[in-house]
C-alpha positions as CSV (number, residue, x, y, z in Angstrom):
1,X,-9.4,-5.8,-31.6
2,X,-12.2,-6.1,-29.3
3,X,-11.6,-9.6,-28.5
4,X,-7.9,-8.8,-27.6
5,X,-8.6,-6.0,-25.4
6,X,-10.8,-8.4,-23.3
7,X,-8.2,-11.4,-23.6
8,X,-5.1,-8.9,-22.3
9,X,-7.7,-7.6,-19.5
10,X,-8.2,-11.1,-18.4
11,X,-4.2,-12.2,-18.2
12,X,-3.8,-8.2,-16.3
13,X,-6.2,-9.2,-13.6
14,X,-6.1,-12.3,-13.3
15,X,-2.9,-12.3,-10.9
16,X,-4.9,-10.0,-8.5
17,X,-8.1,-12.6,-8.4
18,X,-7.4,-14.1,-5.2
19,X,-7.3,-10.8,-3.5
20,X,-10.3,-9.0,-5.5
21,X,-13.1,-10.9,-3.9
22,X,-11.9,-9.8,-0.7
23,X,-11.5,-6.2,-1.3
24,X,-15.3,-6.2,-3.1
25,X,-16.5,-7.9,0.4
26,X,-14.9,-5.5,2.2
27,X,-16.2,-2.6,0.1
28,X,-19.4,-3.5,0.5
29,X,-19.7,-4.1,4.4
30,X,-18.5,-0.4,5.4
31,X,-20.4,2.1,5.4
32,X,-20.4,4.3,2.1
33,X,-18.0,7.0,3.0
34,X,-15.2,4.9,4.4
35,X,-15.6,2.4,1.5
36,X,-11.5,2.8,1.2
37,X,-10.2,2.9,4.7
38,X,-9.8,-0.2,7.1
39,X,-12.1,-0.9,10.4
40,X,-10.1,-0.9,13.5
41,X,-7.5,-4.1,13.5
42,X,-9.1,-4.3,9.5
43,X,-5.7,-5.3,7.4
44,X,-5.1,-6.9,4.4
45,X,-2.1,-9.2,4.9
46,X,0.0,-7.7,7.4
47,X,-0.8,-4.0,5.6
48,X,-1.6,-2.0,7.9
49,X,-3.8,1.2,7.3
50,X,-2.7,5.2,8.0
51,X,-5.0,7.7,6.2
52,X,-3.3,10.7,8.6
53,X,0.0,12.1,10.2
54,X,-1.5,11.0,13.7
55,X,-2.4,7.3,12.4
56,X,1.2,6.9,10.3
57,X,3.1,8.0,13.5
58,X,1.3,5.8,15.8
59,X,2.1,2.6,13.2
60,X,5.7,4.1,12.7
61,X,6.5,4.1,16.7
62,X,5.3,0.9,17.1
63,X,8.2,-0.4,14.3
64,X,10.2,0.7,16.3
65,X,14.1,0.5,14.8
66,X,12.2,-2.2,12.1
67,X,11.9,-0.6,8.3
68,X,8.4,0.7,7.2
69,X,7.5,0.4,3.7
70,X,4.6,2.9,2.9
71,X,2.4,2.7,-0.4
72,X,0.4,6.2,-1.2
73,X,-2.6,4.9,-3.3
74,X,-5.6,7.2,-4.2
75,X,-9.0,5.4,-5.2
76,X,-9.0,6.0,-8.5
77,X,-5.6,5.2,-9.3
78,X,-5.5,2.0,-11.3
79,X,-1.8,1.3,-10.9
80,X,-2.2,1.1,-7.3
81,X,-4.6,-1.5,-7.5
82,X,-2.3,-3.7,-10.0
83,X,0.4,-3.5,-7.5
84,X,-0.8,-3.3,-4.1
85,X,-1.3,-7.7,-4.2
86,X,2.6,-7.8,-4.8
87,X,2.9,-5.3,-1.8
88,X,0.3,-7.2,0.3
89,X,2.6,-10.4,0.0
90,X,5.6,-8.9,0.6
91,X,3.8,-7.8,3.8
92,X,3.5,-12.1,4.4
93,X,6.5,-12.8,3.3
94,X,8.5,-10.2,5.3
95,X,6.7,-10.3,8.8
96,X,9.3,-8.1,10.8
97,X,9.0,-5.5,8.2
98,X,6.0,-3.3,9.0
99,X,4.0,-2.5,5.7
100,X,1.4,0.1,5.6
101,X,-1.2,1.7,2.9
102,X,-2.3,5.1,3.1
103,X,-5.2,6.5,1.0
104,X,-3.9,9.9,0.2
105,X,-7.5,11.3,-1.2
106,X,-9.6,9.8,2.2
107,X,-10.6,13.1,3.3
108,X,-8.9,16.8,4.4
109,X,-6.4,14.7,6.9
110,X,-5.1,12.4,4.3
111,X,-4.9,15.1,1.8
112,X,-2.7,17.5,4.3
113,X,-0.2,14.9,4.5
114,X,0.2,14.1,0.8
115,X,1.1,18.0,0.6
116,X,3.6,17.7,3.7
117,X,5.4,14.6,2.0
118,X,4.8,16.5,-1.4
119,X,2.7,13.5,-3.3
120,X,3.0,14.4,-6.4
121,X,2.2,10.8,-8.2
122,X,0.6,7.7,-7.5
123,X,1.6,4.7,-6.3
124,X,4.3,6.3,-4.9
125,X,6.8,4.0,-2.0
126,X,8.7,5.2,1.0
127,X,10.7,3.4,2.8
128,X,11.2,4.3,6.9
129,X,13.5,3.1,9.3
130,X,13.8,5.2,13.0
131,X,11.0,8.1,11.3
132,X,14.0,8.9,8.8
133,X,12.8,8.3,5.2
134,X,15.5,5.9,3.4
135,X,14.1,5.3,0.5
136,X,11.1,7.1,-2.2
137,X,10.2,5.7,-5.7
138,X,6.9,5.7,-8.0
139,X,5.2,3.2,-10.2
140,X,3.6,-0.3,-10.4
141,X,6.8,-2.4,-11.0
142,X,6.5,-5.3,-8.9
143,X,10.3,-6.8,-9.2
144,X,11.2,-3.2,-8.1
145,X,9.2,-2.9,-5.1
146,X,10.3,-5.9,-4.1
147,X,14.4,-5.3,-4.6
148,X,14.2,-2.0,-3.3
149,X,12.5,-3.6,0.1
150,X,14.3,-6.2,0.3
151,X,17.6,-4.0,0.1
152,X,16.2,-2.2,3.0
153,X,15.9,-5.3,4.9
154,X,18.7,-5.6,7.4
155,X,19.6,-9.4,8.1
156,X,17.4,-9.6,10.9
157,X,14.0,-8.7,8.4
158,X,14.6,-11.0,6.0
């Protein structure tokens, strides 16, 4: 049974290598209590980071009329970490789409707006266009993120 568990944690992780090494590096150059959060222009892919209101709205206004896809991750969540490669290359794949990660559990800021947006469960999606949410749905799927972002694509985003 042993042996299996360690086989089946092998095949789980081993589609997230490539971005793993990075994330460790990246963990261990800030400084302790903003191991999570992004340095300024910091992204992974074309994510880009938001651990408040202020710093969502600033990323949202600069979309524009283009779709924002948001994932709300905590650091502990191990989902999140599963899925967040899939939503990372989405983020290369669909450069006119603006993709951002926000760390709900960062600190008092980040914790006020997961009780605005009423976070109840982790990874959770929204989906943005013009500051009007048009679209919300939880869990680590990857061929569901990706339909329900590409169905939010207009032709343009693609």
């Amino acid at each position: 049974a042993m042996m299996t568990m360690t086989t089946t944690m092998t095949t789980t992780t081993t589609s997230k290598a490539v971005y793993a090494p990075k994330m460790t590096r990246t963990r261990r150059v800030n400084n302790r209590t903003l191991v999570i959060r992004a340095g300024a222009g910091e992204t992974d892919g074309n994510v880009k980071f938001a651990n408040n209101k202020a710093e969502f709205e600033a990323v949202s206004a600069t979309a524009g009329a283009g779709l924002v896809a948001v994932q709300i991750s905590t650091k502990t969540c191990g989902p999140c970490k599963v899925i967040y490669p899939t939503f990372v290359g989405l983020s290369n794949e669909l450069p006119k789409v603006t993709f951002v990660k926000i760390m709900g559990d960062t600190d008092l800021e980040s914790r006020a707006l997961m009780k605005e947006w009423g976070v109840r469960v982790v990874p959770l999606f929204f989906l943005f266009r013009n500051g009007e949410k048009v679209g919300e749905w939880s869990g680590a799927k990857a061929d569901v993120l990706r339909e329900n972002v590409l169905a939010a694509c207009n032709a343009d985003e693609k």
